[in-house]
C-alpha positions in Angstrom: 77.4 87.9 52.8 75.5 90.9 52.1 71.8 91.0 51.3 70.1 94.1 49.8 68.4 96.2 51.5 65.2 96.5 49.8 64.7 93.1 49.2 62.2 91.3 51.7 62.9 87.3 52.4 61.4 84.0 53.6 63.3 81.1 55.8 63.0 79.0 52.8 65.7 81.4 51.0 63.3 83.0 48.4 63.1 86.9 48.2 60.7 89.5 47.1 61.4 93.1 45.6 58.3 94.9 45.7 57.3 97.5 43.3 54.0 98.9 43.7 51.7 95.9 43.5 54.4 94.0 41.4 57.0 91.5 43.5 60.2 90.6 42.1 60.8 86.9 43.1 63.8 84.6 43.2 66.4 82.5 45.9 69.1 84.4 48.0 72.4 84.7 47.7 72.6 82.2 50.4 70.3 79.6 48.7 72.0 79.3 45.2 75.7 79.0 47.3 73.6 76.3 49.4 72.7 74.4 45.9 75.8 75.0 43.9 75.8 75.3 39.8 72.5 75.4 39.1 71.4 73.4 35.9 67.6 74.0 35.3 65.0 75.6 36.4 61.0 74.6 36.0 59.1 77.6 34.9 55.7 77.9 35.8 53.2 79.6 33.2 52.1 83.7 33.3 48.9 83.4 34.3 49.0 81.1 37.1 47.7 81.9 40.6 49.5 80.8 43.6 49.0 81.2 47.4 52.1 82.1 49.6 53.9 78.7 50.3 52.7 77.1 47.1 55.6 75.9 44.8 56.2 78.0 42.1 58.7 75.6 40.4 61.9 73.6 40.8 65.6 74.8 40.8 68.0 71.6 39.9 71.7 71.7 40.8 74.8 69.5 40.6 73.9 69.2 44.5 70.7 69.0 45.2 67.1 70.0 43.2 65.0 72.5 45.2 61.0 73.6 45.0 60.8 77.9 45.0 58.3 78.7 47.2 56.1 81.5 46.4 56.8 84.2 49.6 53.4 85.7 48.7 50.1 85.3 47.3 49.4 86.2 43.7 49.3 85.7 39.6 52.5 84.9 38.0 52.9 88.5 35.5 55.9 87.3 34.0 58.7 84.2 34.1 62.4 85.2 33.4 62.8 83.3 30.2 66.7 83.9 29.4 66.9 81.4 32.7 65.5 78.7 30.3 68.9 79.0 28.5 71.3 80.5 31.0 70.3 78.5 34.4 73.6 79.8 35.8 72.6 83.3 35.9 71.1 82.6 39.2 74.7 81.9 40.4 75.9 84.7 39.0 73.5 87.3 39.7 70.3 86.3 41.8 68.9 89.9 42.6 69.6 91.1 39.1 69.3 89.0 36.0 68.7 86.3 37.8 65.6 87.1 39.2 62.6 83.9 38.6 59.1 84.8 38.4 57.1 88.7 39.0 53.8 88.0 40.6 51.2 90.4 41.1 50.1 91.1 44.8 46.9 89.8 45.8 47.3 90.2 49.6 49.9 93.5 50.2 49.0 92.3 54.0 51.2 89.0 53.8 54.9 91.2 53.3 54.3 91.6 57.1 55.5 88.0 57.9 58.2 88.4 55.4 62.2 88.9 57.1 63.9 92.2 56.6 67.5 91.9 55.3 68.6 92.1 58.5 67.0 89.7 60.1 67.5 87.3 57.5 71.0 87.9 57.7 70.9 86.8 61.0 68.6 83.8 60.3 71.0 82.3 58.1 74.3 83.1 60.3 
């Protein structure tokens, strides 16, 4: 299992592509193999402020449902609507299309505690 390069992650599975003050947020590669066909995903609202660790929402699969955990500290810019629709895009393309929320940064300080690909690679070996 590969993981990209760019992409920062937490031991809950969640990731973070950062651009500028902007981080791209979803679950690994590992995580949605972990939960199987994913069926739903809870959304939360642009707007809302959350603290790293807080739940951003819920993932629901044929296995298992999951919280998302937000890997950083920040206000929810956009949700990835077309997941409302298409929950399965997560299986089928986590880093790309199916990416979950971009938050804005409110502590840049906080991607210091966040695994490289590397060593999340190795966490989840």
């Amino acid at each position: 299992m590969e993981f990209p390069k760019e992409f920062l992650f937490t031991e809950d599975h969640e990731y973070a592509k950062i651009d500028g003050d902007i981080a791209v947020i979803g679950v690994s590669e590992y995580a949605q193999e972990q939960l199987g066909d994913i069926t739903y995903v809870e959304l939360p609202q642009t707007g809302t402020k959350f603290s790293k660790g807080d739940s951003l929402g819920v993932i629901e699969a044929v296995k298992a449902a999951s919280d998302i955990y937000s890997p950083v500290s920040g206000e929810i810019i956009e949700v990835n609507s077309d997941l409302e629709g298409n929950p399965e895009l997560i299986n089928s393309d986590c880093y790309g299309k199916g990416w979950i929320v971009k938050l804005r940064l409110s502590n840049k300080e906080e991607l210091s505690g966040l695994m490289n690909s590397e060593d999340y690679k190795s966490h989840v070996e």
